[in-house]
N, C-alpha and C positions, 0 to 999 in steps of 0.2 A: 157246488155245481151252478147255483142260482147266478152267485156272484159270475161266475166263470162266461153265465149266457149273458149277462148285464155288462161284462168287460166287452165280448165280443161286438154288443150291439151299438156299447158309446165308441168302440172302432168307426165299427163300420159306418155310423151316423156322423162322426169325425172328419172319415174321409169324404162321405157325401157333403158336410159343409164346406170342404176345402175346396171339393170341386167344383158345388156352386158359386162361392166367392169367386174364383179363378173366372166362371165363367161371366159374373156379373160385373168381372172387372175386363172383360174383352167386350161384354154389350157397352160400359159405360165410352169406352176407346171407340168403337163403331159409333155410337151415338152424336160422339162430339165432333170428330169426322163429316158425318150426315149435316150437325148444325152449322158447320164451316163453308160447308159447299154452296155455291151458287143453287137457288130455287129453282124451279124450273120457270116461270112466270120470271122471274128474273135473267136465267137464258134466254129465252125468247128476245129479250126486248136487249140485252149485249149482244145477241146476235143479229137483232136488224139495227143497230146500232155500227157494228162494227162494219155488215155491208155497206152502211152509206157513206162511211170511211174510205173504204177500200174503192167504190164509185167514183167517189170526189176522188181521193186519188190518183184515177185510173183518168179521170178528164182533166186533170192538171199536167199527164203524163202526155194525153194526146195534142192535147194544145200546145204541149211544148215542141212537139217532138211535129207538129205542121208549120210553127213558126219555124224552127230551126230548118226545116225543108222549103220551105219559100222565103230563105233569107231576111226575116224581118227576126227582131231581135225582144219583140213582145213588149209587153206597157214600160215605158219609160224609158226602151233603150236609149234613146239619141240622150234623153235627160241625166243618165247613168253616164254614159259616154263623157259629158259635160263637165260631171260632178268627180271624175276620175281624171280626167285633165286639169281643172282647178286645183283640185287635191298635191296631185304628180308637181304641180307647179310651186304651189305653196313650198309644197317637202322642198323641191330643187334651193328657192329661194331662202330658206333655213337653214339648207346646207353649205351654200355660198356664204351667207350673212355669219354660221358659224365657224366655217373655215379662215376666213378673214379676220374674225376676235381671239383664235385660239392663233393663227401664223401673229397679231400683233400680240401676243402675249410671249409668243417663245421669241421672236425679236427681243423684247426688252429684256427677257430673262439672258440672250444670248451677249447681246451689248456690255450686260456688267460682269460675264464671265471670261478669265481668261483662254483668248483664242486659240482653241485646239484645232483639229484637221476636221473632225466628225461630232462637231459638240452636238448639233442640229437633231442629228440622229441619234445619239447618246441620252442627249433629254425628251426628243420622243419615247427612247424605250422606257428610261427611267420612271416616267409619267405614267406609262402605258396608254399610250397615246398610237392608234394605227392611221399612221398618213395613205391618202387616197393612192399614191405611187406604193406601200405597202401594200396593198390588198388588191391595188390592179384596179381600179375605179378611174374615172374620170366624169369630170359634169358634162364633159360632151358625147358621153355614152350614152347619156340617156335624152331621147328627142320627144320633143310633144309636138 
């Protein structure tokens, strides 16, 4: 009988260790949870942080949005303008300069082959080579 109350009691003391454990293993999970999160003393200061952001923001949105309504185009337009037609012109000037080394290349290539109806176009495709009359381009399509 002794033994019998001594079985029941390492049960029952069994079970209350298991469900301690259990539950020192859901405080440890909430603890590290708690250590993860933002402080509060640390919220505070992400939060007027993140307002001065959103301010700035907010005045970089109005400024644009008063230029854009009295037609001016804000710091550096006319100098952007400038620097976007020099560019456009260079590109143009690289495309000429390339189109005229790649048409003297297929010239010579064309000279020493014998003369077919379509060799022209035969050895652009072969190349894979797309002519500005391929793709619908022209350099007088584009105006500065």
């Amino acid at each position: 009988a002794i033994v019998k109350d001594l079985s029941v009691k390492v049960e029952k003391l069994s079970s209350e260790i298991s469900e301690l454990i259990a539950r020192k293993q859901d405080i440890a999970v909430s603890l590290r949870q708690a250590h993860s999160e933002p402080k509060t003393c640390n919220l505070d200061t992400l939060t007027e942080q993140l307002q001065n952001q959103i301010k700035s923001h907010k005045d970089k949105v109005n400024a644009m949005e008063q230029a854009a309504a009295s037609g001016k185009s804000g710091k550096g337009g006319q100098q952007n303008s400038e620097t976007i037609v020099t560019e456009a012109k260079f590109y143009r000037k690289m495309w000429k300069d390339r189109r005229a080394i790649v048409e003297d290349i297929i010239d010579q290539i064309v000279d020493q082959k014998p003369k077919t109806k379509d060799i022209r176009n035969e050895l652009y495709e072969d190349i894979g080579i797309d002519s500005d009359k391929s793709v619908n381009v022209s350099l007088n399509d584009i105006r500065l």
